[in-house]
N, C-alpha and C positions, 0 to 999 in steps of 0.2 A: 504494500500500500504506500502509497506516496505521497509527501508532506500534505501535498495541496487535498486531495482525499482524504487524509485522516483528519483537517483543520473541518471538512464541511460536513464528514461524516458527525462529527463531536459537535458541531456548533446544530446540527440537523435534530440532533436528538433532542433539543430546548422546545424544538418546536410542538406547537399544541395548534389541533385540528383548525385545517382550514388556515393555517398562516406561512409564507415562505419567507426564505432566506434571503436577507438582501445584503450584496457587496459584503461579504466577506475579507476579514484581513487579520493580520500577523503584526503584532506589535506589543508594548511595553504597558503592561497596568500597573498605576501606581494609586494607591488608598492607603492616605497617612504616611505612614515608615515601610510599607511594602512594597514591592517593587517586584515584578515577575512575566516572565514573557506569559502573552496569553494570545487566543484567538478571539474576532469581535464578529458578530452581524447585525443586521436587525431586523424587527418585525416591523409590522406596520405603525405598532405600539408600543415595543419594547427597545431596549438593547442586550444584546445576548453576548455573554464572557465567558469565557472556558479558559481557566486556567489551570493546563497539564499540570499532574504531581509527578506521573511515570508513565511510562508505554501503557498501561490498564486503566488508571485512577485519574480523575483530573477534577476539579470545583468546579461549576457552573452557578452562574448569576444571571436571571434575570433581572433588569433595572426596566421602573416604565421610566416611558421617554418623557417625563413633565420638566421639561428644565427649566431653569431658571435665570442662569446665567452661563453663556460659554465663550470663551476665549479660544482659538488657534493661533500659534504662532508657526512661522515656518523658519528656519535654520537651515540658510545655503550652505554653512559650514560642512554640517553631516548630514545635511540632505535630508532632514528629516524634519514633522512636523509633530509639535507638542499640542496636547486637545484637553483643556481645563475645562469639566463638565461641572455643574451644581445641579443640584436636580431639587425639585420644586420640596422633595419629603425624601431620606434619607442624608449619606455623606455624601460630599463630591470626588470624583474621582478626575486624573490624569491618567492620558495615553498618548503612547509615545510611538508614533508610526513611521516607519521608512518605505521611500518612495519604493527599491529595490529591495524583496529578501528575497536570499537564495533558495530554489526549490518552489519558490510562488510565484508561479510565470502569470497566475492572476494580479497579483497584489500591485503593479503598476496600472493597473484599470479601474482596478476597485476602489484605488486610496482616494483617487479624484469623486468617484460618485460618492463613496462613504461620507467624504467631506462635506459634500453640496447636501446629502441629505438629511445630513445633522444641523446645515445651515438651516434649511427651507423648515424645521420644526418652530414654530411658535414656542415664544418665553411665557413663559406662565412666573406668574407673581405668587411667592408661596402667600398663604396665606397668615394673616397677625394675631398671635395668640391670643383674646382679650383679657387674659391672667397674667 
């Protein structure tokens, strides 16, 4: 099985009826002091994370897509682009994506749509505790 196969196999299995996999990619999740390669896609509604532990095991996170604030920067240096999410209810997480990884002859096609379509979601304003 091949990288790129086992990234959509694992990211396919988040899925719940009636939803498909959109732009898949290969990149750096970081929440807090964490930091771990993982694979991203998404639903219509969600964001879906798969971070390997071993060839068997790996964590899977759904996050829904209610954001609140996001930032991308991009880095000609290393070629690569940083993606500060806040999400309307939970933490916010970074993800650190490169234009080129090896073995993901997708992931320079995808990185661009994945981008646009985390742009094109609406900010939602969390909502003010009255307590």
């Amino acid at each position: 099985m091949t990288q790129e196969e086992k990234m959509t196999q694992m990211l396919t299995q988040l899925l719940e009826t009636n939803e498909t996999l959109l732009y898949p990619i290969c990149g750096v999740f970081g929440k807090g002091k964490m930091s771990r390669s993982a694979y991203f896609g998404f639903t219509e509604n969600h964001l879906l994370v798969v971070l390997p532990v071993d060839k068997q095991n790996a964590h899977a996170l759904r996050i829904p897509l209610e954001i609140s604030a996001l930032r991308i920067k991009q880095n000609k240096i290393f070629r690569q682009y940083v993606i500060d999410i806040s999400f309307a209810t939970g933490a916010p997480c970074r993800i650190t994506a490169y234009q080129k990884v090896l073995l993901l002859a997708s992931q320079k096609e995808n990185l661009p749509k994945f981008l646009q379509y985390l742009q094109s979601r609406p900010i939602v304003k969390p909502a003010i505790d009255p307590q």
